[in-house]
C-alpha positions in Angstrom: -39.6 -54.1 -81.1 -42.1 -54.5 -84.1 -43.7 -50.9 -85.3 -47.5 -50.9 -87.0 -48.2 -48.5 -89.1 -47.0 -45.5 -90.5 -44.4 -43.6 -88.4 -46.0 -40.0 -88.4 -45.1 -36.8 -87.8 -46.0 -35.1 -84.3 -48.4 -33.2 -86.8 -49.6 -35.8 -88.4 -50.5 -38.2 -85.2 -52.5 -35.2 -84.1 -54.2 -34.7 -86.8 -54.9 -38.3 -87.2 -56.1 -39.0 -83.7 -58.4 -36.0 -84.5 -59.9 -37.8 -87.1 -60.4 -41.1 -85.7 -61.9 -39.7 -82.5 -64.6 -37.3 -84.5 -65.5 -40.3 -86.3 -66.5 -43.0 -83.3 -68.3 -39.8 -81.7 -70.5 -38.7 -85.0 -70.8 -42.5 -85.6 -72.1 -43.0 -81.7 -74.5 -39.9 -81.8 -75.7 -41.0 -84.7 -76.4 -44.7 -83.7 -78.0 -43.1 -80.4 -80.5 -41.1 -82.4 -81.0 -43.5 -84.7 -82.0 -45.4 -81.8 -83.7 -42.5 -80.0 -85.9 -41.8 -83.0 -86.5 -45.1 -84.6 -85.5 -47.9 -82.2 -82.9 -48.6 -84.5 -80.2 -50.8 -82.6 -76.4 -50.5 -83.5 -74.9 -53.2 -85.6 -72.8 -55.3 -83.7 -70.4 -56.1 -86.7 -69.9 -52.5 -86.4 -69.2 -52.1 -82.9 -66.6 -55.4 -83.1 -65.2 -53.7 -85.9 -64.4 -50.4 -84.1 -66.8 -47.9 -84.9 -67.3 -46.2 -81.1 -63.3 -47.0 -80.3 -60.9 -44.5 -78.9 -57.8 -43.7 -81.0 -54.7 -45.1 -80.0 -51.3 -43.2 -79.5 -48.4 -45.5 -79.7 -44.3 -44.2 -79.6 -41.4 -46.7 -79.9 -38.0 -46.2 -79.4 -35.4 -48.4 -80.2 -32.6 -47.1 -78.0 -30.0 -46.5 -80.4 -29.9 -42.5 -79.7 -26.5 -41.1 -78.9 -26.6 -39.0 -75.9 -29.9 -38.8 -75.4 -31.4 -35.7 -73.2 -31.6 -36.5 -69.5 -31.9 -33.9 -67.4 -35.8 -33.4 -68.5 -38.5 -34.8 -66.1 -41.0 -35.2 -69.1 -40.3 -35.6 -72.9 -37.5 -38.5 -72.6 -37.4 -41.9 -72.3 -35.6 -44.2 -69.7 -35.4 -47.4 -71.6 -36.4 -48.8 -75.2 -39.7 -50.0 -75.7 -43.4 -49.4 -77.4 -45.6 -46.8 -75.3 -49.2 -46.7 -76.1 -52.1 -45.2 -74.4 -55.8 -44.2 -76.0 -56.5 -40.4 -76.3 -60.2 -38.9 -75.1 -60.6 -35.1 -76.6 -57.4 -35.1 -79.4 -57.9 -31.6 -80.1 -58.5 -30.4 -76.6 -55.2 -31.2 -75.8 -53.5 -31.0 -78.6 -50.9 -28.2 -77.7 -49.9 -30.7 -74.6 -49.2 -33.9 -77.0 -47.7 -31.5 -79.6 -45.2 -30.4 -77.0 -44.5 -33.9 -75.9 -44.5 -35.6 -79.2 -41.9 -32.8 -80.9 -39.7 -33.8 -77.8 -39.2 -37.7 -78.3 -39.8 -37.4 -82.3 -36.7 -35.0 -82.6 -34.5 -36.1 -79.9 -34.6 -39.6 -79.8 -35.7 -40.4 -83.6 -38.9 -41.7 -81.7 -41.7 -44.0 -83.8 -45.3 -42.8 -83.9 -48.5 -44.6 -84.6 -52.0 -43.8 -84.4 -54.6 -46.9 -84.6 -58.0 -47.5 -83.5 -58.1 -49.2 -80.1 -60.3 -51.8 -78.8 -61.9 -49.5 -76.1 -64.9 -48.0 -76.8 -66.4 -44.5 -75.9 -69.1 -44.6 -73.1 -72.3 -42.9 -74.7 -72.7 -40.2 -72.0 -69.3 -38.5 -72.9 -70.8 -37.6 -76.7 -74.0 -36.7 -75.5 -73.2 -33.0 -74.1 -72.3 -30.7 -76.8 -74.7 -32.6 -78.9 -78.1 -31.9 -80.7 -79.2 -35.1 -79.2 -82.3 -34.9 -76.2 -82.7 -37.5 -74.1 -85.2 -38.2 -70.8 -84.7 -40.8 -68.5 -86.9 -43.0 -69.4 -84.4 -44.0 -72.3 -81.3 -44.1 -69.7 -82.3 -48.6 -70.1 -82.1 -49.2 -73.3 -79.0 -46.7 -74.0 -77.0 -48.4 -71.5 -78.6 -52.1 -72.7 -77.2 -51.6 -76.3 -74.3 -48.5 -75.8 -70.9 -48.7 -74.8 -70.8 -47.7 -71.2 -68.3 -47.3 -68.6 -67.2 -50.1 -66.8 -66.4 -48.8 -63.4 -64.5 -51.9 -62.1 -62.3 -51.6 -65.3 -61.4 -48.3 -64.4 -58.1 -47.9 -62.3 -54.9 -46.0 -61.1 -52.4 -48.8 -61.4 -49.8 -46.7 -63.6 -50.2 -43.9 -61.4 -49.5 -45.6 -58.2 -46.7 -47.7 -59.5 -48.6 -51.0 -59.8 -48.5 -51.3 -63.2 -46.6 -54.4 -65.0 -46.0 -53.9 -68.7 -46.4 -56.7 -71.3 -46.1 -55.8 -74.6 -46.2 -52.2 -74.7 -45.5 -49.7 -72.0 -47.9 -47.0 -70.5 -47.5 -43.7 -72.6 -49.6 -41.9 -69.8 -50.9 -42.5 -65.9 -54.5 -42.8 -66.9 -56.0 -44.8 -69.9 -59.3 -45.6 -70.5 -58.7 -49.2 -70.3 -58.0 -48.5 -66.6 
């Protein structure tokens, strides 16, 4: 099992996921009113490089823990492995992943990472709570140069038991990769 990264505290993933997800949404209101107001497109260097991704949670564990808890139905592990999923709203549920993360981190001597993922944020999820005003005439071009979501992409495989893991193991039911 190879780790990337840093291994973080339960704090300090938060905090970091927090971060990375306030930056791709500033950077993605920003590039939609750059665009909005001077027909500015977003730099596709940019994009490839990450700058409207989702953070990514990732927590391995080796196995090695003596006796670890199982009477739990959440906050445990039932084999060794890397668990990754991306994170939508850090800070909304923050208490949630705090609870969970404390769990693994001090039981099992779990391994966290936060990363950027490859999945970028649709633009109609940072465009409420925004100073940004759009009509519909601009619905086009927002969707012709904007991350949007890509409905057949979207699925419930981990949640209905379909799901076979490769590398890394689901961390949740739902991911934005589907």
């Amino acid at each position: 099992m190879e780790n990337k990264g840093t291994n973080l505290t339960p704090e300090q993933a938060l905090d970091r996921l927090e971060e990375l997800y306030e930056q791709s949404v500033n950077a993605l209101r920003e590039a939609i009113a750059d665009y909005v107001d001077n027909g500015t497109l977003p730099d596709p260097h940019a994009r490839l490089n990450g700058l409207f991704v989702y953070p990514s949670l990732s927590v391995s564990w080796d196995g090695a823990t003596p006796n670890p808890p199982k009477t739990r139905a959440f906050g445990r592990f039932t084999h060794p492995g890397c668990y990754t999923t991306t994170v939508t709203r850090p800070a909304l549920f923050r208490a949630y992943l705090l609870e969970q993360l404390n769990l693994v981190y001090h039981d099992y001597g779990a391994y966290i990472a936060v990363e950027a993922s490859h999945h970028e944020i649709p633009y109609p999820y940072v465009i409420d709570g925004s100073a940004l005003t759009l009509d519909r005439s601009m619905s086009a071009g927002l969707t012709r140069h904007f991350p949007t979501t890509e409905l057949a992409q979207i699925g419930d495989e981990t949640a209905d038991g379909l799901f076979h893991p490769g590398e890394f193991y689901p961390l949740s039911h739902f991911d934005v990769s589907g």
